[in-house]
N, C-alpha and C positions, 0 to 999 in steps of 0.2 A: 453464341452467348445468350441465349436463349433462355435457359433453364432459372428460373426464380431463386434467390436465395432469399432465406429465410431466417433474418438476424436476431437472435435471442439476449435480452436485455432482462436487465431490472428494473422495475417501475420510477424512481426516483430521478428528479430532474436530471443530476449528474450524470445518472448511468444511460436515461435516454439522450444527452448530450453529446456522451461516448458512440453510446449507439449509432446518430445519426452523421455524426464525423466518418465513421467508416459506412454507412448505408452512402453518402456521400461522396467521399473516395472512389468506393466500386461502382457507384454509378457513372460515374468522370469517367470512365474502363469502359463504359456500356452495358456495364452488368445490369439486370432488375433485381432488384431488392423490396424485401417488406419485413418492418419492422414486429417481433413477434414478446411483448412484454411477460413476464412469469415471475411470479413472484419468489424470495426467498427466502429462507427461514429467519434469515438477521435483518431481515425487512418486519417481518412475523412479530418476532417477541422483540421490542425495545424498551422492557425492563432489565432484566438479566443482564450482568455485564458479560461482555464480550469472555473475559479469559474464566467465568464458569458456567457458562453454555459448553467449551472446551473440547469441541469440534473445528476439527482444521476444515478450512472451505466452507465456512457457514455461510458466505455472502456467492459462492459457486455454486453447491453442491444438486441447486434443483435445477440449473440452468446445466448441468453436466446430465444432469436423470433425461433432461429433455433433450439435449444433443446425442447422447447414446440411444434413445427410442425413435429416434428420427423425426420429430417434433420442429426442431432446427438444424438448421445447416452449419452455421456458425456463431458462439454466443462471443460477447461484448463483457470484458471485466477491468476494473484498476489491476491491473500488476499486481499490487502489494497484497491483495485480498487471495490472491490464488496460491494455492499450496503448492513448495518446490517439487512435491510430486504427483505429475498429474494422474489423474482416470488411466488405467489402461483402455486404450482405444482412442486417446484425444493427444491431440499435438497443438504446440504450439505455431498457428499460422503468422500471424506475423503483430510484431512492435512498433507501434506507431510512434512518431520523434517526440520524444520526452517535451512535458511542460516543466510548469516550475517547481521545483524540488523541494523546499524549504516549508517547515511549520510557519502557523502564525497565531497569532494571540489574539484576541477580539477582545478590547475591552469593555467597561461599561462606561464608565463615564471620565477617568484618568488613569495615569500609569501612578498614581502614588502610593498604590497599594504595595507596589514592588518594594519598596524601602520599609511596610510594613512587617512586624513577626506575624501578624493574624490577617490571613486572606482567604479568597476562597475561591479554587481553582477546577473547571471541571473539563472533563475528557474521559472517556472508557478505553484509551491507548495504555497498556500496561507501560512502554516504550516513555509514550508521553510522559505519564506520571512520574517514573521513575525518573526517569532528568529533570524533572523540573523540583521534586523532593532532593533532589542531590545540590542544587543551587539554592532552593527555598525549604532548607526541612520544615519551616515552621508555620509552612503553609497546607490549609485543609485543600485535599482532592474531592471531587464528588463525580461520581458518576455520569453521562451525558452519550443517549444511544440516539440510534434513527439518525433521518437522510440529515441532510445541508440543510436544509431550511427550517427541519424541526428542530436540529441543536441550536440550531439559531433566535428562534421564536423560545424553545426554556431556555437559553441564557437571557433574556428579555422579560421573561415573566419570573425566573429563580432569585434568591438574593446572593447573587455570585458575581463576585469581582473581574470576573472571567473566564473565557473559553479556549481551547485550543484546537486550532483545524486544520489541514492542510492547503496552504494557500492555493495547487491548483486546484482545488474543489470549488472555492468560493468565485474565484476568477471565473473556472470554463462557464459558469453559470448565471455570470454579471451581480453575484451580491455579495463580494466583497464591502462589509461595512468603512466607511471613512475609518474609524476609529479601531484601527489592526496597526500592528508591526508584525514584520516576520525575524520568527526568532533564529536571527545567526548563529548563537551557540548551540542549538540543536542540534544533533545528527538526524535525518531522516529514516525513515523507516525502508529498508531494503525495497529499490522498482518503484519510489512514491512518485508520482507525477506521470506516470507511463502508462500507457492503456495497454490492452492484448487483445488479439484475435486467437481464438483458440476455434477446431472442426475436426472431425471424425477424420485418424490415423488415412484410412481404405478412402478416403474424399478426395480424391486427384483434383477435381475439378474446383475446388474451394481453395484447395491449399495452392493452386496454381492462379486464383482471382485474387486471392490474397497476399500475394507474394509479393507484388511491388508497393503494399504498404508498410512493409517491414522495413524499418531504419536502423542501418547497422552499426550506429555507432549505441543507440539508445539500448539496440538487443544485448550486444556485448555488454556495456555496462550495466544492465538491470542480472545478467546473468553473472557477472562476477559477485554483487551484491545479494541473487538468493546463491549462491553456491558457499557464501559464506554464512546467510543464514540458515540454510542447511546440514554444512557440517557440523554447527552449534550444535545441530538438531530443535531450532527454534520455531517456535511458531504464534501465535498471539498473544500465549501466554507467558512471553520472552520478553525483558525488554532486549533487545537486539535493533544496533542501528547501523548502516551503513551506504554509504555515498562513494560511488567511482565517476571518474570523468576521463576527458582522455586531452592534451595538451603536448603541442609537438610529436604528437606517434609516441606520449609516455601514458600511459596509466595511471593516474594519481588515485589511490583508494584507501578512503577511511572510514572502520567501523568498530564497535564498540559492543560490548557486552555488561548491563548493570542490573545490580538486585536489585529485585522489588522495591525497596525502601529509599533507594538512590547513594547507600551510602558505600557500598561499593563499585569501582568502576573499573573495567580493564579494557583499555584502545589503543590502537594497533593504526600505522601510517603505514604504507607500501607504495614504492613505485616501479613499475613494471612496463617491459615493451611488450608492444604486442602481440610478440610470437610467447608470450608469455601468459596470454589471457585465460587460458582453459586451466592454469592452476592458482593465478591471483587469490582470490576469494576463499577456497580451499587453506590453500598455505596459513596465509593471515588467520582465520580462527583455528586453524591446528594451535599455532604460537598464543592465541588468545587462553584455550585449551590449556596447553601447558603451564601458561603463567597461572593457573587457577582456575580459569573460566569451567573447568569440569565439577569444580566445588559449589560453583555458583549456580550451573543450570542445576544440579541434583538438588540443590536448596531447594528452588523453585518448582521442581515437580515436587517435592514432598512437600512444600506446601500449598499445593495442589492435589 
């Protein structure tokens, strides 16, 4: 156990958080590890919204440039940010056990805006947007990029009634403000609250340090949930949500597909055993598909 690994991250407190969870991990193993920061392009430009930059793997794609040139051993990503199809040459090493799943709302000073028609909501989640346009048409969205702490800091200096984030971001990181709830009616975005090990396909030796980080309840269910936002064919520019868990050896999975605007919405409930997991996710947006959902993404890429 000799041989150095070389963990590739993203600069941001969250993702060197992630990072050192798993530099941590493989150290407990006896491994040596050294943390190797790079930046990425959705680190880069935090004007642009996310869905027309409209590259899948924007918050991967250089930490992948670096694991394929031998730069890193193993990089460090949220789940939700990595494309269901990865780099050829890169494998998934292993799923570490899920945090907390669920959005949350940060507000400014009260929740009375919510009973307001005019408020002002910010988040660059197409996902986000659209559910919360589908509960509040009558509320403005605005834009809101960069890490955890700088959405943090513009909702603070913005004049906006609020923000929306993923609760485990704010948590791993300890700056959850007093003034959040986490919104129950959400659907999560497909893998949210899950970290990844990903390392070069031919790497025996990573994929086998790595392997008793893998939690096999949290792999199953983040892969039933991109395997449905896969078939969608979705990707940032989707709102697509979905949430599986497993209770009694059942499956329970719920996920959703909505326009842009919020005013459409098609969801789908499934329960399944689990000799039945490789096709959950699948099935469910076929049925999504069929009810219409194919009407819906071709919207979305043409207005796109």
């Amino acid at each position: 156990m000799n041989k150095e690994i070389r963990i590739g991250t993203r600069e941001s407190q969250l993702a060197l958080w992630q990072a050192n969870k798993v530099k941590d991990l493989l150290e407990a193993q006896g491994y040596t590890t050294v943390l190797v920061p790079i930046k990425s392009e959705g680190d880069i430009d935090l004007v642009t919204p996310l869905y027309e930059i409209g590259v899948q793997g924007i918050f991967t794609k250089s930490l992948d440039i670096a694991l394929l040139n031998g730069r890193i051993d193993i990089a460090v990503h949220s789940l939700k940010d990595v494309p269901t199809q990865l780099p050829e040459g890169i494998v998934q090493a292993a799923v570490l056990e899920r945090g907390p799943v669920k959005d949350l709302l940060v507000y400014k000073n009260d929740l009375s805006f919510l009973d307001n028609t005019i408020a002002n909501i910010a988040t660059s989640s197409v996902r986000r947007k659209a559910q919360w346009l589908r509960k509040y048409p009558q509320h403005q969205l605005h834009n809101l990029r960069g890490n955890v702490n700088t959405r943090l800091q513009k909702l603070a200096a913005e004049n906006w009634d609020g923000a929306i984030f993923a609760t485990a971001g704010l948590e791993r990181i300890g700056v959850r403000p007093a003034n959040s709830i986490e919104l129950d009616w959400m659907l999560p975005a497909p893998a949210q609250g899950a970290v990844v090990v990903v390392c070069r396909g031919e790497d025996d030796y990573c994929r086998q340090a790595c392997s008793p980080l893998n939690d096999l309840t949290t792999a199953l269910c983040t892969r039933i949930e991109r395997d449905f936002l896969r078939t969608l064919m979705g990707g940032c520019t989707t709102p697509i949500s979905a949430y599986a868990f497993i209770e009694d050896n059942t499956i329970i999975f719920s996920g959703e597909l909505c326009s842009l605007d919020g005013t459409e919405l098609l969801s789908i409930q499934e329960e399944a055993s689990l000799a039945q997991a490789a096709t959950v996710g699948i099935s469910a947006a076929e049925k999504i598909l069929a009810q219409g959902g194919d009407k819906i993404v071709a919207q979305i890429r043409n207005a796109g």
